[in-house]
C-alpha positions in Angstrom: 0.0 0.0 0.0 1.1 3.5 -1.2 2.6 6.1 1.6 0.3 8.8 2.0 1.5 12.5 2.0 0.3 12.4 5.5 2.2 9.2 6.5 5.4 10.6 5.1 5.0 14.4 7.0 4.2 12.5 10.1 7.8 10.0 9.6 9.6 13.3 8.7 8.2 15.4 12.2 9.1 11.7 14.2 13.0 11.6 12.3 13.4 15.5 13.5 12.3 15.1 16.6 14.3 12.4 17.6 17.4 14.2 16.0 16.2 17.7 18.5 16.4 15.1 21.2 19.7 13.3 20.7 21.0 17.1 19.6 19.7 18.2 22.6 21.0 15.0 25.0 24.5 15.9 22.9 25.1 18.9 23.4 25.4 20.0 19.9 23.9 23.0 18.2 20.3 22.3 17.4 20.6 22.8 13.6 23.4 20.4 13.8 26.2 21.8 12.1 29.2 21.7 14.1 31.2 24.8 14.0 33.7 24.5 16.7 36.2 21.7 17.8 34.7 21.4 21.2 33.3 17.6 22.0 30.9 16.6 24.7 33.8 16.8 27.1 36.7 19.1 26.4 35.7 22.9 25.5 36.5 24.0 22.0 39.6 26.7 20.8 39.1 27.2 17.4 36.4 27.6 14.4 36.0 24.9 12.0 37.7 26.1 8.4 34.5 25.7 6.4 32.2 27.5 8.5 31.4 30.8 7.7 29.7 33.9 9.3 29.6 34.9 13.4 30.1 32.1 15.8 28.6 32.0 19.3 30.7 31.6 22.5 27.8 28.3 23.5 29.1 27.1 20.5 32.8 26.5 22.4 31.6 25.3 25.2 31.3 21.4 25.8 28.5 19.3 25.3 28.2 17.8 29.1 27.7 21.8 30.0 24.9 22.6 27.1 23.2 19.6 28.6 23.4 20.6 32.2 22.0 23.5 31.1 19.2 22.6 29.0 17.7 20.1 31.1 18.2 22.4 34.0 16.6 24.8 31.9 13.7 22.5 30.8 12.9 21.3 34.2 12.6 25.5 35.6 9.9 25.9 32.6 8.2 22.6 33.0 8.0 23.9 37.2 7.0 27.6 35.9 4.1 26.0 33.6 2.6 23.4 36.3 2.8 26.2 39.1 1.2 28.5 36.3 -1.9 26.0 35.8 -2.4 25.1 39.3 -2.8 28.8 39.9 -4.2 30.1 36.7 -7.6 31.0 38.6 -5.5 32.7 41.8 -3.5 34.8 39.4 -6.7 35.9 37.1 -8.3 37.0 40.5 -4.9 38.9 41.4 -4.5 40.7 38.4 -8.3 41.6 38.4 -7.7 43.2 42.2 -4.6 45.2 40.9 -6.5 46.5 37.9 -9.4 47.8 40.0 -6.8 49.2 42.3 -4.3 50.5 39.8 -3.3 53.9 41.4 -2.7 52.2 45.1 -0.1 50.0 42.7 1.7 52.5 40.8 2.0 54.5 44.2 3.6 51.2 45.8 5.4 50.1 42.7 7.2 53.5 41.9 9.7 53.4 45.4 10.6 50.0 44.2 11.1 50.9 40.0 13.0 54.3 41.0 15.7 51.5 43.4 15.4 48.9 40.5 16.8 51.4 38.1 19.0 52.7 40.7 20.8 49.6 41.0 20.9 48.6 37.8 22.5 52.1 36.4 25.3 51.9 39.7 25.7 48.1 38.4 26.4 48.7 35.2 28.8 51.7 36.2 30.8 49.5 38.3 30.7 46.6 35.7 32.3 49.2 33.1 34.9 50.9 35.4 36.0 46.6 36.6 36.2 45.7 33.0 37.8 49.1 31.7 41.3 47.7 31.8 40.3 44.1 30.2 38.5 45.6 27.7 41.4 47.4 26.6 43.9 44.6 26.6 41.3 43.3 24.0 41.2 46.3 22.1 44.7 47.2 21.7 46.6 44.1 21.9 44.5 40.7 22.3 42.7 41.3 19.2 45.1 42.7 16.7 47.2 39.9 17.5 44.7 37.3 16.5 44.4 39.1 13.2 48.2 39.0 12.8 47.9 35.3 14.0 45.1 33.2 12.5 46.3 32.7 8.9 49.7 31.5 9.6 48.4 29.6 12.6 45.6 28.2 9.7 43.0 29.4 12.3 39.2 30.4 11.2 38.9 34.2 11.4 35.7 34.3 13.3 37.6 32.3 16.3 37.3 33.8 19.3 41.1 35.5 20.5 39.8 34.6 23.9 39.7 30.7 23.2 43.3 30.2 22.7 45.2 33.8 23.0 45.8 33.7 27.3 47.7 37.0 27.6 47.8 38.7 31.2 47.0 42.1 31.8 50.4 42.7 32.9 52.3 40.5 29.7 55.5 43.1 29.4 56.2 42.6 33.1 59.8 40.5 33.9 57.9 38.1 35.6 54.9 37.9 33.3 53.5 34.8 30.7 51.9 34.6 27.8 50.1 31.5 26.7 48.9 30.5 22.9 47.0 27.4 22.4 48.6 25.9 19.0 46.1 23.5 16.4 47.0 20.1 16.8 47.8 19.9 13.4 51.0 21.8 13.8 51.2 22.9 10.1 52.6 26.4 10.7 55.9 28.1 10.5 57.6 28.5 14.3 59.6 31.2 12.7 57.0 33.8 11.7 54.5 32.9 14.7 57.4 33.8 17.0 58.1 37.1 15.0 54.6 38.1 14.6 53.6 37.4 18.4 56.7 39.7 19.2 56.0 42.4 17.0 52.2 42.8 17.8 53.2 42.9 21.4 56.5 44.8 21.5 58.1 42.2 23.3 62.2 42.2 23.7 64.3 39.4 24.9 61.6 37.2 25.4 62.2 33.2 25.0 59.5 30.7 23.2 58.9 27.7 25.0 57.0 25.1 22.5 55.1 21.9 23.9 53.8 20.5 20.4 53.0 17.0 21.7 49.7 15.9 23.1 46.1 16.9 22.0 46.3 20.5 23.2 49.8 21.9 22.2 51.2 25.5 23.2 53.7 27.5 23.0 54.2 29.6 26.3 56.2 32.9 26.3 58.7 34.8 28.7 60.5 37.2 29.8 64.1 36.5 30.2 66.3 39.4 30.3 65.3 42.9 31.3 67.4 46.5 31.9 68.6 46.5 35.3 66.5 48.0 38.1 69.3 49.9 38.8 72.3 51.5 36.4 74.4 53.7 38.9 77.4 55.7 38.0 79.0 54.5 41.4 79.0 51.2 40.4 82.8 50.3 39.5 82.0 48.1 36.1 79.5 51.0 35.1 82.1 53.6 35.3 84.6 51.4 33.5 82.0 51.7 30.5 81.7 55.1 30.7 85.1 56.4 31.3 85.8 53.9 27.5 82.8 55.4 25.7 84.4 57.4 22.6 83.5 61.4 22.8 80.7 61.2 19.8 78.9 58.5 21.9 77.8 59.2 25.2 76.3 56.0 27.1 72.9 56.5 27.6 71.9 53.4 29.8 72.0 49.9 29.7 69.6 47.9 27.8 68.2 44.0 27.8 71.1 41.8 28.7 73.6 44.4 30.1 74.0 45.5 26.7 75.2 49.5 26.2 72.5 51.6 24.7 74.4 55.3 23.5 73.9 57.5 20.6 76.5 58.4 17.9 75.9 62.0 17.4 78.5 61.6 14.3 76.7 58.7 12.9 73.2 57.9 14.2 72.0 61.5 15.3 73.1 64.8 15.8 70.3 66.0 17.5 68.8 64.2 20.6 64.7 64.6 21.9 63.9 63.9 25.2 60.3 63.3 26.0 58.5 62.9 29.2 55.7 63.7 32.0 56.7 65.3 35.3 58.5 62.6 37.4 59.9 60.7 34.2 63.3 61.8 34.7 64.4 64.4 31.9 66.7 66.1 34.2 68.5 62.7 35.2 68.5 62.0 31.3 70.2 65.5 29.8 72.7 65.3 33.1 74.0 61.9 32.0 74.9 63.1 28.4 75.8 66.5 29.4 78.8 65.3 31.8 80.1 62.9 29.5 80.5 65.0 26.5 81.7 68.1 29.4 84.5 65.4 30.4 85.8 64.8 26.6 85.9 68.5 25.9 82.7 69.4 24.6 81.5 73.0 25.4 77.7 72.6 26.9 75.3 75.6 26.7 72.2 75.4 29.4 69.2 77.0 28.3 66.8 77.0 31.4 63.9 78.9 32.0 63.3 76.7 34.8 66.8 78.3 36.7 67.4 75.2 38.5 67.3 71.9 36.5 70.9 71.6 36.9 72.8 72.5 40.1 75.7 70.0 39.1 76.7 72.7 36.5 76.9 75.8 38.4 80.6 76.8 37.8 81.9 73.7 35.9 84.4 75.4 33.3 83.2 74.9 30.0 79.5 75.6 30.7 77.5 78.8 29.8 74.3 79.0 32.2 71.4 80.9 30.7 68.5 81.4 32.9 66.9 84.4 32.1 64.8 84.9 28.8 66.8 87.9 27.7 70.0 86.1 28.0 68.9 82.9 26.5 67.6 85.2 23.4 71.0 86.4 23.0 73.1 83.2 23.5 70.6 81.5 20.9 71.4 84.2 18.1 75.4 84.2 19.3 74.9 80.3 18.4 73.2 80.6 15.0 76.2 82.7 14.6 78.8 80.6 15.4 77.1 77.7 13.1 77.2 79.8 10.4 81.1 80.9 10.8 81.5 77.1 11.1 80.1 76.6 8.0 81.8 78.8 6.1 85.1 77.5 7.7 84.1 73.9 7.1 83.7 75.4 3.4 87.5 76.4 3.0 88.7 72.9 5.0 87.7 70.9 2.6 86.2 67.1 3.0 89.8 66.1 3.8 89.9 68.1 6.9 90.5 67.0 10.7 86.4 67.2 11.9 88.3 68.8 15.2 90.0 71.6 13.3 86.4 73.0 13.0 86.2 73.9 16.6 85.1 72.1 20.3 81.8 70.2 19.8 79.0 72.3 21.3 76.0 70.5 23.2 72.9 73.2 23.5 70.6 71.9 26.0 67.1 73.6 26.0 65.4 72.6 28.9 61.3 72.8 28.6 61.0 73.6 25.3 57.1 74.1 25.5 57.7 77.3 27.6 61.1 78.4 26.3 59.7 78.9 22.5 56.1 80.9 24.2 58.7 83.0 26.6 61.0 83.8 22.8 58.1 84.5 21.4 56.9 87.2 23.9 60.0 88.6 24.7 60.6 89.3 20.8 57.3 91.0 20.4 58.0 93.3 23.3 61.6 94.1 22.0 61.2 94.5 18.3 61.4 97.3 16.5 59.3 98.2 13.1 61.5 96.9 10.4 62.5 93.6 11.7 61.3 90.1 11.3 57.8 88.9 12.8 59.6 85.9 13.7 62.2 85.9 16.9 65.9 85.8 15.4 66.3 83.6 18.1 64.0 81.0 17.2 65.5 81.4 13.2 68.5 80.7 14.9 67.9 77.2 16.6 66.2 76.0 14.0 69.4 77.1 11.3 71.1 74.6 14.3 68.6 71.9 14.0 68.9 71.9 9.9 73.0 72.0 10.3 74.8 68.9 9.4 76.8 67.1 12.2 80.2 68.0 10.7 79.6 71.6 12.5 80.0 69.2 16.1 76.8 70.9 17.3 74.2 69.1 19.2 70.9 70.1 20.1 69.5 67.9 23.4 66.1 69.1 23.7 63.7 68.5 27.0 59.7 68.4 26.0 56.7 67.6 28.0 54.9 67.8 24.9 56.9 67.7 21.8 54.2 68.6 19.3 54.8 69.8 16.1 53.4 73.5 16.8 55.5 73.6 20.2 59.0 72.9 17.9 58.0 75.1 15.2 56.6 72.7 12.6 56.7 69.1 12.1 59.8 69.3 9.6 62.1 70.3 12.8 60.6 67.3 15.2 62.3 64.9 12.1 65.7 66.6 12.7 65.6 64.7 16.0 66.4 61.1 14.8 67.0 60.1 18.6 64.1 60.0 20.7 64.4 59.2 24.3 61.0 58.8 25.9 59.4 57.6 29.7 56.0 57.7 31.3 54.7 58.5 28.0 51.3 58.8 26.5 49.7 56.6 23.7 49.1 59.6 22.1 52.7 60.9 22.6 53.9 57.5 21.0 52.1 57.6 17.7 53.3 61.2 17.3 56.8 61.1 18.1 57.7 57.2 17.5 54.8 55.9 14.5 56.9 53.5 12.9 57.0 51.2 16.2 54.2 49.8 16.7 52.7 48.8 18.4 54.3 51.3 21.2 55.8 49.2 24.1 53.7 49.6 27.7 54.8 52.5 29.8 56.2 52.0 33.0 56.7 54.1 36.3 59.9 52.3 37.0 62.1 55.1 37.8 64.8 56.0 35.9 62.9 53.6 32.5 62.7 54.4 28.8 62.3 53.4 25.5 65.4 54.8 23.1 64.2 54.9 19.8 67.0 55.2 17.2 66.8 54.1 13.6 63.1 52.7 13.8 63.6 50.1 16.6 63.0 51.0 20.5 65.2 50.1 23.0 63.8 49.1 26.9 66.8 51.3 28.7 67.7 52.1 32.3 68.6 55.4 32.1 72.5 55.6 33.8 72.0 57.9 37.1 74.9 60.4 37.8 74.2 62.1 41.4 74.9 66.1 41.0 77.8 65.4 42.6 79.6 62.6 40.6 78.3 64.8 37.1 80.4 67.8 38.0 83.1 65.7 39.3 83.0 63.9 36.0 82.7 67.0 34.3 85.4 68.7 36.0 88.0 65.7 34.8 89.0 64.7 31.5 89.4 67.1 29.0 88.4 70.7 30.3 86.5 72.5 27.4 87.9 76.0 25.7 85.7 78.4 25.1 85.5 78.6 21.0 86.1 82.5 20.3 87.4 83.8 16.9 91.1 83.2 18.0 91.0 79.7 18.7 89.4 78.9 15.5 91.2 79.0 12.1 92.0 82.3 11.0 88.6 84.0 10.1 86.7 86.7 11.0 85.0 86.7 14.5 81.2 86.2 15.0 79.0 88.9 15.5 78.9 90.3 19.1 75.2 91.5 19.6 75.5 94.3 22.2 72.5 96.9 21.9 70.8 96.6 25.5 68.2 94.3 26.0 67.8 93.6 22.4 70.2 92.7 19.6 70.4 95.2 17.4 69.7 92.7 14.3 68.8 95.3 11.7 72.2 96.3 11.9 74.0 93.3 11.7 72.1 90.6 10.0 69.6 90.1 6.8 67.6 88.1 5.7 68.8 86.0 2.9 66.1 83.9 0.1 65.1 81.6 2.5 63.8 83.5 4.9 67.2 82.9 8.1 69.4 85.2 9.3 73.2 85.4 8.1 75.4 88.0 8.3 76.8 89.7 5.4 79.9 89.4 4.6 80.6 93.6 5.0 79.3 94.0 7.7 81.3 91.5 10.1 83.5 94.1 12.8 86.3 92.4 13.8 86.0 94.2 17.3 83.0 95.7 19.2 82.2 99.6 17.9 84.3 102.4 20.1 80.7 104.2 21.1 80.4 102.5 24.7 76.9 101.6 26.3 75.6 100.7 29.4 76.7 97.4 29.7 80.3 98.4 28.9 80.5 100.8 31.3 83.7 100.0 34.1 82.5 100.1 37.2 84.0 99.1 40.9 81.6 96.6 43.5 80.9 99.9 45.5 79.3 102.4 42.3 77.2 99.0 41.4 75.3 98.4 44.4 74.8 101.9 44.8 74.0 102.3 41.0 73.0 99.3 39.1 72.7 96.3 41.0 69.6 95.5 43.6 72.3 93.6 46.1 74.7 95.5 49.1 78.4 96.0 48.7 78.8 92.8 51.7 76.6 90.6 49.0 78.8 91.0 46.1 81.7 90.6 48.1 80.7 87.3 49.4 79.3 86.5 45.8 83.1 87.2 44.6 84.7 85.2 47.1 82.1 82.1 46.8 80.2 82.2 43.8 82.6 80.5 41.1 80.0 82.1 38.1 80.9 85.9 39.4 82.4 87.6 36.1 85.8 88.6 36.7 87.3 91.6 36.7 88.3 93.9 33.9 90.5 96.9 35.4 91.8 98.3 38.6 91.4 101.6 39.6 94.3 101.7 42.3 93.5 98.3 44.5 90.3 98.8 43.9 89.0 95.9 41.4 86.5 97.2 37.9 83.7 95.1 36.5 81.8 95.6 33.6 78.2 96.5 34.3 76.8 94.3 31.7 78.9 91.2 33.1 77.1 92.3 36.4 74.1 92.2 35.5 74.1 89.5 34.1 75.4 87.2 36.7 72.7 89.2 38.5 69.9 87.9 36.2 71.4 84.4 35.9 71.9 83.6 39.5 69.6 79.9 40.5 67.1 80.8 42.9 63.5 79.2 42.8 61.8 82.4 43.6 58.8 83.0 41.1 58.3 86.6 38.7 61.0 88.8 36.5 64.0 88.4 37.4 65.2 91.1 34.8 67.3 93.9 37.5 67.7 96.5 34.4 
């Protein structure tokens, strides 16, 4: 006898019920496609290759716990519905009492919506602010590695990171480890999963520990070698490193594995960029570089607005201090100067030329840039007179230095909070810096200042820590920590710096010496060539300082300048010329009596440290 359509819907309904059931009594997916490799007792890691579109997380969870949970939630409906009949009459007569009493049950129910909502909103605050930080691990690191890691792993894309990426919240900490569930098939290349996992997560000297055999393989990765916790000058083998360091390559720390992390200034960079929040050490950092290059020779010119960034040089030969506005104004355009005379004598030398014949190399350290170039700016609009440029001569004049090759041996070490392309003066003069030493930094400060590592390594708080970025790689360094003491001691030894004037350079004529009180008198000395930067012309170069004296060359004794020109008594110069190893010395004698110029004075006067806030101009 012929099936009936009946017959055959009815055997069809029977066959799909019983495959719901052992589905169900499976723990498989109920429209039976299996999209994970989870079974009914081990929890899946990875998609299945052909399955396609978004995969649930049930879907990676084993069978015993889908069961568990259906049948537990099966028997809590089967309970709801028999409680439901039993009381179907009970709960028809409630509802009936509440309608015909509606306002009494809004007035109770309100109090208890208004604390519902309550606790829900402070839950779900406290849920987002407990999460924050995972969240972002997945954001920023778990998740772009999985997308670096599932084709040569020959994972599914829409596996979830979570499943088999284990990385700790903490992963670039020494005594961190990160865990990677491998496929059991093993068909990958060790070699580009290792470089890709350290690349994604900007790890450095880190082993790979592989565990291929069994059903559930990994590869678990560590930390091995970190910077010191400590690099101290005092330390006997550290000095030994220093005191061998050649004079173009001052040691800057010590990296991974004890290894030396310095700069060339000859060959890497001739311009170094310090960037850092309060705290991160940028005064520890400049003092490091600063007394090695003091010790082989180099001249070193402060620039510091803030007055007292660096005790340890007050009075070490071969430093000029600057910490009034006025007088960094001045020693800028003096510098611009000088590079240009250096060029021009670099120009008649020759290629063949002794680099040293061109004069001492010349660190400029600009301490807090961020302020400095708003303090230029401000003095130069009060100063300037109609005619000149809109733009401070002495801000022409660093950047002419940052644009200078390194064979003129001079070396801009620049201190930044922020180092932003509008604080330097335009993006083009942040890519003279080639060097970048950064600590306690910012995401955002990373992506500007170091884009082409990335990701950017995890900031740390570890005094005395930062990331050296030369040539496109960053280097985990512990910065090497002189005490003020040990850098002017170091400082003081070695080779003592000369001053570079005219005379000890190869016959040519002297630099320009600026003396119109408070401002340059730049009209008269300088133009403005094609390109928009001062130079000097070539006529108009005095050999000496013009006959017509002004204030500051007046020749005066201690007495005439308290009483005249200087806010201070006659007993506080006195004990400033006995103790003060930055009083200017004299120029005359009148009798015994001992004559000062009055712009030496006054400057010492403006440039003494004290941490007292306001002007500190005394004209």
């Amino acid at each position: 006898m012929a099936q009936t359509k009946f017959d055959k819907q009815v055997e069809e309904t029977a066959e799909s019920l019983m495959l719901g059931i052992g589905r169900i009594l499976a723990g498989r997916d109920l429209d039976g496609i299996k999209r994970t490799d989870a079974t009914f007792w081990r929890a899946g890691t990875r998609v299945l290759p052909t399955v396609e579109g978004r995969v649930r997380r049930r879907s990676y969870k084993p069978g015993w716990r889908r069961l568990t949970f259906r049948l537990a939630l099966g028997a809590g409906v089967g309970e709801t519905g028999y409680l439901a009949t039993q009381d179907l009459d009970a709960t028809v007569r409630g509802v009936q009492e509440l309608w015909n009493n509606r306002d009494a049950t809004l007035a109770a129910l309100e109090p208890g919506g208004i604390g519902a909502t309550f606790v829900l909103t402070v839950g779900t605050a406290a849920y987002m602010v407990l999460t924050r930080e995972r969240r972002e691990l997945m954001r920023e690191w778990v998740a772009p590695l999985h997308d670096a890691l599932y084709r040569p792993l020959g994972l599914a894309e829409q596996t979830d990171p979570r499943r088999y990426l284990h990385i700790p919240r903490n992963f670039s900490d020494d005594d961190a480890e990160i865990r990677i569930d491998l496929p059991s098939h093993l068909d990958f290349s060790r070699d580009v999963v290792a470089d890709r996992i350290t690349q994604k997560l900007a790890l450095e000297g880190v082993t790979f520990d592989w565990h291929p055999e069994g059903r559930k393989p990994y590869v678990r990765v560590k930390k091995t070698r970190k910077p010191p916790a400590k690099a101290l000058f005092k330390d006997p083998k550290v000095r030994e490193l220093v005191a061998k360091a050649p004079e173009s390559a001052p040691i800057i720390g010590i990296g991974t594995g004890g290894r030396i992390v310095s700069v060339d200034l000859d060959a890497d960079s001739p311009h170094i960029l310090v960037n850092a929040s309060t705290g991160g050490g940028k005064s520890a950092t400049l003092r490091c570089i600063a007394c090695q290059m003091l010790h082989h020779g180099s001249r070193v010119v402060v620039l510091d607005t803030k007055r007292i960034s660096h005790p340890w040089a007050h009075g070490t030969d071969g430093v000029t201090y600057c910490r009034d506005i006025a007088d960094i104004h001045d020693q800028l355009i003096e510098l611009g100067q000088l590079g240009r005379l250096r060029t021009r004598i670099a120009d008649e030398l020759g290629i063949d030329a002794d680099p040293k014949a061109i004069g001492p190399r010349v660190l400029i350290l600009l301490e807090e840039i961020n302020a400095t170039m708003k303090q230029l700016a401000r003095y130069w609009e009060k100063i300037r007179e109609s005619g000149d440029p809109k733009v401070s001569p002495a801000v022409d004049a660093l950047n002419e230095i940052l644009y200078m090759g390194r064979q003129l041996r001079m070396h801009v070490l620049l201190v930044a909070q922020s180092a932003t392309a509008r604080a330097l003066g335009g993006p083009e003069v942040r890519e003279q810096f080639a060097t970048r030493i950064l600590a306690r930094y910012s995401v955002n400060a990373w992506r500007m200042l170091a884009p082409e590592v990335h990701p950017a390594p995890k900031s740390t708080k570890h005094h005395g820590r930062a990331q050296v970025v030369i040539g496109g790689s960053a280097r985990e360094t512990q910065v090497l920590f002189f005490t003020e003491a040990e850098a002017h001691q170091w400082a003081s030894t070695g080779k003592m710096a000369t001053d570079p004037k005219p005379a000890d350079l190869p016959t040519q004529p002297g630099p320009v010496q600026l003396h119109k009180p408070p401002a340059p008198d730049i009209s008269s000395v300088d133009v403005l060539d094609d390109a928009g930067s001062l130079m000097p012309p070539a006529d108009v170069i005095p050999a000496t300082l013009p006959a017509t004296p002004v204030d500051g060359d007046q020749v005066v004794g201690l007495r005439e300048a308290a009483e005249h020109h200087l806010p201070y008594t006659l007993a506080a110069l006195r004990y400033a010329r006995a103790n003060d190893p930055t009083f200017p010395g004299s120029v005359d004698k009148r009798g015994a009596e001992l004559l000062y110029r009055v712009g030496d004075l006054k400057k010492w006067a403006r440039n003494r440290p004290r941490a007292a806030s306001g002007t500190t101009d005394l004209d």
